[in-house]
N, C-alpha and C positions, 0 to 999 in steps of 0.2 A: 504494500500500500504506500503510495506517494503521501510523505508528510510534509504539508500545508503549512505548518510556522515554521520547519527547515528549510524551507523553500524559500519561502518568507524572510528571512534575519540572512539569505545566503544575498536575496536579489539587493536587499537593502545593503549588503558591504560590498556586490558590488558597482553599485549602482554613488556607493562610496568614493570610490579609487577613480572615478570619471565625470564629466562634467556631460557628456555624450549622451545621447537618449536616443538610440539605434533603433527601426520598426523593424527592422530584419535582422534574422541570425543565421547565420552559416555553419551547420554541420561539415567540418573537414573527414571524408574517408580516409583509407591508408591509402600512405605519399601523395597527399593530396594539399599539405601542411604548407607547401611554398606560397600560398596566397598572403599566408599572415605578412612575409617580408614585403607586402605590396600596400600596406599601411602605413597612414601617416598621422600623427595626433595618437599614436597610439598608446595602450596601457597590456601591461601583459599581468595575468592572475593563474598562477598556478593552479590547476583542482584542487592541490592539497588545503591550499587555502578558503575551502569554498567547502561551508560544511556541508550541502546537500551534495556534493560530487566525489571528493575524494579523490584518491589517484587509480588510474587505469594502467594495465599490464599490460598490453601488447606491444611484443618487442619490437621498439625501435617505428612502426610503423604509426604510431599515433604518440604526440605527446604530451596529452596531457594540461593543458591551458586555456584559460579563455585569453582574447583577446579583443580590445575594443579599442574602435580608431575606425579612420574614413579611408573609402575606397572610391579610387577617382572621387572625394570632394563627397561621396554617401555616409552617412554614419551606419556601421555596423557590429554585431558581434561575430567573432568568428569562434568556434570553441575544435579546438586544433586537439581531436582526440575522443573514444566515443569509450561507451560502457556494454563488452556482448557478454551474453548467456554463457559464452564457452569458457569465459573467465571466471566461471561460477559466483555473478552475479546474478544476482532477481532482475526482470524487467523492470521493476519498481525502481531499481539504479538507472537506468535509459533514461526513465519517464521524470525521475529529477528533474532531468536537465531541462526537460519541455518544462516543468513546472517553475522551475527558475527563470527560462525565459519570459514565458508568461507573467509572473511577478514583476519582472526588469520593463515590462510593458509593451516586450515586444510583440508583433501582431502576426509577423509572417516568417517563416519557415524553411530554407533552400538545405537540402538533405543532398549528400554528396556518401557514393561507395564505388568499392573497386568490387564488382562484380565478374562471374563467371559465364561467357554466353550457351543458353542454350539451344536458342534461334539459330540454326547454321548461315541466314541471311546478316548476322549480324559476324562482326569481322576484330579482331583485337586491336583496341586505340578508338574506337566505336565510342562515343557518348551519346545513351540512351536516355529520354525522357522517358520516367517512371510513371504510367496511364493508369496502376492499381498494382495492388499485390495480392498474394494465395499467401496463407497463413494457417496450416493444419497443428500445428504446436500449441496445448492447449493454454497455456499459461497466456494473461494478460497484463499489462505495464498498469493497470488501473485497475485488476483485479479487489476487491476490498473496501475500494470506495465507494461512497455513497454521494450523494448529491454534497455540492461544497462548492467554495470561493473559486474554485476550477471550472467546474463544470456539473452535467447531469449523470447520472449513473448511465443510464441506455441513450447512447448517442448514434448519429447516424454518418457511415463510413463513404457512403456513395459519389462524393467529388473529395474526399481528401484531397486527391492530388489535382489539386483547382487546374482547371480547365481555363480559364482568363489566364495562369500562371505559364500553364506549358504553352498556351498559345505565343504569349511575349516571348519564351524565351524558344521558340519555332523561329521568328523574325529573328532574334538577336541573334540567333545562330549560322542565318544567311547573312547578315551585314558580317558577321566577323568570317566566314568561311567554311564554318562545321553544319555537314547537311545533321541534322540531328533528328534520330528515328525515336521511334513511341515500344513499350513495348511493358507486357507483365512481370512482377518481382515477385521470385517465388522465396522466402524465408527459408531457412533449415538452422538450424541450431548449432553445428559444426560441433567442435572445431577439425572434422576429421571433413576431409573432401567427398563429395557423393558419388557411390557408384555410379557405373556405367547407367545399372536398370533403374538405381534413383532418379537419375535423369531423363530418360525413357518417358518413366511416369510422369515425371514435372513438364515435359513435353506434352504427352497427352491430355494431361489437366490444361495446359497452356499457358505455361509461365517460356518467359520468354528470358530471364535471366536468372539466375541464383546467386545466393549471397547468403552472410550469418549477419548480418546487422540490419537498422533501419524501422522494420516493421515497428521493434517497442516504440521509438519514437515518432513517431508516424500518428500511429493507434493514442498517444499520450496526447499528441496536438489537435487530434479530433477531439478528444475529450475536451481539451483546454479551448478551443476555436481557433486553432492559429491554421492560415492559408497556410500549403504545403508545395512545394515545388521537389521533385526527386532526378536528381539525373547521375547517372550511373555510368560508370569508367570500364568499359571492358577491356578486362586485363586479359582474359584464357576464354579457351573454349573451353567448355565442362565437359566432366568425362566420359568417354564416348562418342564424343561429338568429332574428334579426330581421334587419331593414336598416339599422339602425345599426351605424355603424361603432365599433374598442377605439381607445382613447388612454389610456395610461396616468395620465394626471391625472383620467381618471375613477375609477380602482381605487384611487389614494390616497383621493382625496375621497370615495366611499363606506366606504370602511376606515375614515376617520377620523368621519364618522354614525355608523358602527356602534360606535363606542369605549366609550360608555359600559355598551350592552344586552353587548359582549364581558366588559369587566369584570367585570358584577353574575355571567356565566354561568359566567366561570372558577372567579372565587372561591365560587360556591358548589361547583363540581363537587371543587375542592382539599380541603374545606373535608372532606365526604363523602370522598371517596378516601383522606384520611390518617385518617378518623374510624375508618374499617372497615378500612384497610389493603388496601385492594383491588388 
């Protein structure tokens, strides 16, 4: 269960440490972290310091900070590091962080992962706008609560990933150069890669990517009402899908090729989104 006055006394310090009042926050995926060096005005907070968050474990690929400062001249948060299942966290860790945004005031959402293609149409270095996800994992990031300063207990999933959002950053992606495809996020809990026939299946239900993050937070921002934008970094084909085998040092190493063409596409998409308030 998301708690409400740690969220609460986390947004107020740090809401502290900045003079900034950002409507948008940017979840950085792994090797996705090279945006923060593209702020200016900036303030850096470590998790540790933030008692609704804490610090995350995944080696080297996430680090672990918020960061707040302007991008091209937008106020934002960036939070450069996430909280998965496989770290033997609760979702209720994820949904923090929505919950602190939410308290900081922020309104809108841009969710970033290095995902695994299942689509054979889609190709590695590919950036995917997130159109919905499949989620068979029973557990929820809001499991336990009840109606609150949040939101409602039974909320409704059906535009999460706003539609006014991925439309903007459709355009923003032709000005800057990235034809940018639509496509389903199938969740799995990991941390172990998914068989050949898991894939099969996630194909036939018709998820179009796979990944171990994102849903909690996703699922926590419907609760809380924050627009949601999802666009996903395809790092690998999933397995099966070629004959090469995942290793995680391939998913950095492609994340981090893609760092510069991620950059140029956020900041333009920020740039729009707070131009029009969308």
């Amino acid at each position: 269960m998301i708690d409400y006055e740690k969220c609460k006394r986390s947004a107020e310090y740090i809401l502290s440490r900045s003079k900034l009042r950002p409507a948008t926050a940017i979840i950085l995926g792994s090797g996705l972290g090279a945006l923060t060096k593209e702020l200016s005005e900036g303030v850096k907070i470590p998790y540790g310091e933030i008692e609704a968050l804490g610090c995350g474990t995944t080696n080297g690929a996430h680090e672990g900070a918020l960061y707040i400062g302007k991008l091209d001249g937008v106020e934002v948060a960036l939070f450069s590091g996430r909280f998965h299942y496989y770290e033997q966290y609760g979702f209720d860790k994820a949904g923090s962080m929505v919950g602190v945004m939410k308290l900081m005031g922020i309104e809108r959402m841009i969710v970033t992962n290095a995902a695994g293609a299942v689509n054979p149409e889609f190709k590695i270095g590919d950036f995917v706008i997130i159109k919905d996800h499949i989620k068979f994992f029973t557990e929820s990031p809001v499991r336990g609560n009840v109606d609150s300063e949040f939101g409602e207990r039974f909320f409704d999933l059906s535009d999460i990933y706003s539609s006014k959002l991925r439309a903007v950053a459709k355009e923003c992606g032709k000005e800057v150069g990235e034809e940018l495809k639509e496509g389903v996020y199938f969740f799995m809990p990991g941390p172990q890669y998914e068989t050949p026939a898991e894939i099969r299946a996630i194909r036939i239900l018709g998820g179009d990517l796979v990944g171990m993050s994102t849903v909690p937070e996703v699922i926590t921002a419907g609760y809380c009402k924050l627009k949601v934008l999802g666009i996903s970094c395809v790092t690998n084909m999933a397995a099966g899908v070629t004959e090469n085998k995942i290793n995680d040092a391939e998913v950095v190493e492609v994340t981090g090729r893609s760092g510069t063409r991620f950059s140029a596409l956020i900041k333009k998409i920020v740039k729009e989104i707070d131009k029009d308030a969308v």
